[in-house]
Structure formats: structure tokens, C-alpha cells
N, C-alpha and C positions, 0 to 999 in steps of 0.2 A: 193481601199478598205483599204491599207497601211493606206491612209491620213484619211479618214473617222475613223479609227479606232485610232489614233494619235490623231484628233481631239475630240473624244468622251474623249481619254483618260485623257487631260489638260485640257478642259471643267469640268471632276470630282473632278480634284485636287484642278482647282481654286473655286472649289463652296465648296469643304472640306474645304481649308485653310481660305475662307470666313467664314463659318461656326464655325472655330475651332476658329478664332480670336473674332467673334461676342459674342460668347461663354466665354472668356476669359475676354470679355470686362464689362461681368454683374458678375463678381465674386466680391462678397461684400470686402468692403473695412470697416477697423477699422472706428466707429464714431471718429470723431474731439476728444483727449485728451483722448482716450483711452491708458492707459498702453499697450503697446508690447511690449517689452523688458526691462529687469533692473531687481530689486529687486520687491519681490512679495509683495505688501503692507498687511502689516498684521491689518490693521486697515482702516477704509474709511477717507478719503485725508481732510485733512480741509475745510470745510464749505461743504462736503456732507452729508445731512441730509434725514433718511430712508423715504420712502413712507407711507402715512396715510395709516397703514394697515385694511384691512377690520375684519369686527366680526367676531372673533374666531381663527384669525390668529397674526403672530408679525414677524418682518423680521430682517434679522441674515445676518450680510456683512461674503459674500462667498468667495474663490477665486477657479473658478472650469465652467463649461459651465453655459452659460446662454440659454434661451430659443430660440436663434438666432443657437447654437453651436459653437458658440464661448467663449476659453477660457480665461476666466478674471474676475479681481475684479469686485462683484456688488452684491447689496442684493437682497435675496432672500425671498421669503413669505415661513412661516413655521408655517402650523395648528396647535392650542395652545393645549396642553395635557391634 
């Protein structure tokens, strides 16, 4: 009963630490040339140029989450007043 119950119990652990590593393994990573560290740019990077905003909107370089939740520079659509 000892071993049965030993064996259930490392049968749990390795399918947790499977689990917890598979888990670990889809945690999004920064796009290619994404700022992480350094100075906050207060202006968008040369030769980034805003997205054709749609009617009634105009976009405004952010630095704060994007729509991902991740935090960093990138414009944002802001409905015109």
C-alpha cells in the first residue's frame, strides 16, 4: 500500500512539474526591438511612423500598457473630440 501510495504520489508531481513548466513555456515574450529596459522614450524612435487612423479617431505615441498588457512605448487610437 506504502509503494502504491509513493507511486501515486511522484506520478502527481511529475505531471505538476510538467504542467507548471509547459505553462512557463507559453509566457509571452517581448516582440523583436521592443524597449525593456533603459530610458523611457518620450518620442516614437526614428522612422516610426503612426497607423492610418480610422474616421473620427487620431493616434497619440503612449508610453503605458498596450492592448497585449504589456508595458511600453506604442501608439495609441484616441476618438477625436
Amino acid at each position: 500500500m506504502k509503494r502504491l501510495l509513493l507511486t501515486a504520489a511522484s506520478l502527481a508531481l511529475a505531471t505538476g512539474l510538467g504542467t507548471a513548466g509547459a505553462l512557463a513555456a507559453n509566457i509571452a515574450q517581448p516582440a523583436p526591438g521592443t524597449i525593456v529596459y533603459g530610458p523611457i522614450p518620450a518620442a516614437p524612435l526614428a522612422g516610426m511612423i503612426a497607423p492610418t487612423p480610422l474616421a473620427g479617431f487620431h493616434y497619440e505615441w503612449v508610453y503605458g500598457y498596450d492592448h497585449h498588457a504589456v508595458y511600453k512605448a506604442h501608439w495609441e487610437a484616441v476618438r477625436n473630440s
